[in-house]
C-alpha positions in Angstrom: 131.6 83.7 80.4 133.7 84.6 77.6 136.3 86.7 80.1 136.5 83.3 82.3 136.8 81.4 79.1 139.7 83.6 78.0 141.4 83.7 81.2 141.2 79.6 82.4 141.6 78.7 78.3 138.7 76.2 79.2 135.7 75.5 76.6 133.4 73.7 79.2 132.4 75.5 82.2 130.5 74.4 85.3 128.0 77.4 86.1 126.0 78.1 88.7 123.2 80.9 88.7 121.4 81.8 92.0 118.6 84.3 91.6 116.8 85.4 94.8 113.7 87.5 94.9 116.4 90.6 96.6 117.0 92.1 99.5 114.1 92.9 101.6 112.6 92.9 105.1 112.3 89.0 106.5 108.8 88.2 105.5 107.3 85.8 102.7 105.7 88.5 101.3 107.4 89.4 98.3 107.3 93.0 97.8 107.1 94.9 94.1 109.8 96.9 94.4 112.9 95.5 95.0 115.6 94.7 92.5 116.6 90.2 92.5 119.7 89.5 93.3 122.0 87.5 91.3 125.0 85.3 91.6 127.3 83.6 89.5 129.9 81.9 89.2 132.1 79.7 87.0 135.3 77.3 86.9 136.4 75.0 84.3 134.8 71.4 84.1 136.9 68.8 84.8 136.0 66.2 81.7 135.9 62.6 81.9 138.9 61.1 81.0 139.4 58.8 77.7 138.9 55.6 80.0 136.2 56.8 81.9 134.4 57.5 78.6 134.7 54.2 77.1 134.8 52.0 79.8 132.3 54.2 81.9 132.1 54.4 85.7 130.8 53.0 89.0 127.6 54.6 90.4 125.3 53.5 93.3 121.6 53.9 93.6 119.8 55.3 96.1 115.8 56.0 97.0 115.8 59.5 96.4 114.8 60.8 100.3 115.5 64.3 100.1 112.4 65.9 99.4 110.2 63.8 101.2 109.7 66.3 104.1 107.6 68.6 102.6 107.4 70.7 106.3 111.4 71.8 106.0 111.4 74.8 104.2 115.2 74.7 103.0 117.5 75.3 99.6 120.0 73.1 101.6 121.7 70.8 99.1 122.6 68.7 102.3 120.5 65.8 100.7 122.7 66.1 97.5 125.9 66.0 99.9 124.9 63.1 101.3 123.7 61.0 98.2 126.8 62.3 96.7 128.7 60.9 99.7 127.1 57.5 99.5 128.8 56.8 96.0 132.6 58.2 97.7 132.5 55.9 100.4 131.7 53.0 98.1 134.4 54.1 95.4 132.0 54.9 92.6 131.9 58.2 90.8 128.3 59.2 91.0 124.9 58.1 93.0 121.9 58.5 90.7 118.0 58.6 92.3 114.9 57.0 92.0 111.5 57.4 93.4 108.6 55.4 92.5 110.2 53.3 90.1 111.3 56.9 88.3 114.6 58.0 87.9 114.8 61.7 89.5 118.4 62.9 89.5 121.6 62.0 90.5 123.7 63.8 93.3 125.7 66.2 91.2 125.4 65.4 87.8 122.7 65.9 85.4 120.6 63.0 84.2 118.7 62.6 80.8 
């Protein structure tokens, strides 16, 4: 992090860590021996801009469907695409989820 930091000259990164279980025979049986495999990779953040911080800007919100079939096995972040996608083609920045009432996440950003 601190090479990418040096070399883009920006403070705030965007990260992304994957960690699998590693390379193995195609089985759900994990076995004891093998080494995980990691990925990562970084790029500077693009921060909100001084309007956008005062004045704030436009989500949408959505029922958050994506993990309601439970039979899919998947680490497809199609679902995210296409919540994210729901806020482009309406202009707003952002669409943030809720199921049962309970705010879950939004499409790319965190929520707290």
């Amino acid at each position: 992090m601190a090479a990418l930091t040096e070399k883009t000259g920006a403070l705030d990164q965007l990260v992304y860590i994957q960690v699998t279980r590693g390379v193995a025979l195609r089985d759900h049986v994990m076995p004891p021996d093998i080494e995980p495999t990691v990925f990562m990779m970084a790029s500077p953040m693009k921060p909100a801009s001084a309007e956008q911080r005062h004045h704030g800007v436009a989500c949408v919100t959505a029922r958050d469907f994506r993990w309601e079939r439970g039979d899919i096995k998947s680490t497809s972040l199609l679902g995210n695409v296409m919540a994210r996608q729901m806020s482009a083609d309406k202009g707003a920045v952002e669409t943030v989820m809720f199921r049962d009432g309970y705010l879950t996440e939004a499409s790319a950003s965190n929520v707290g």
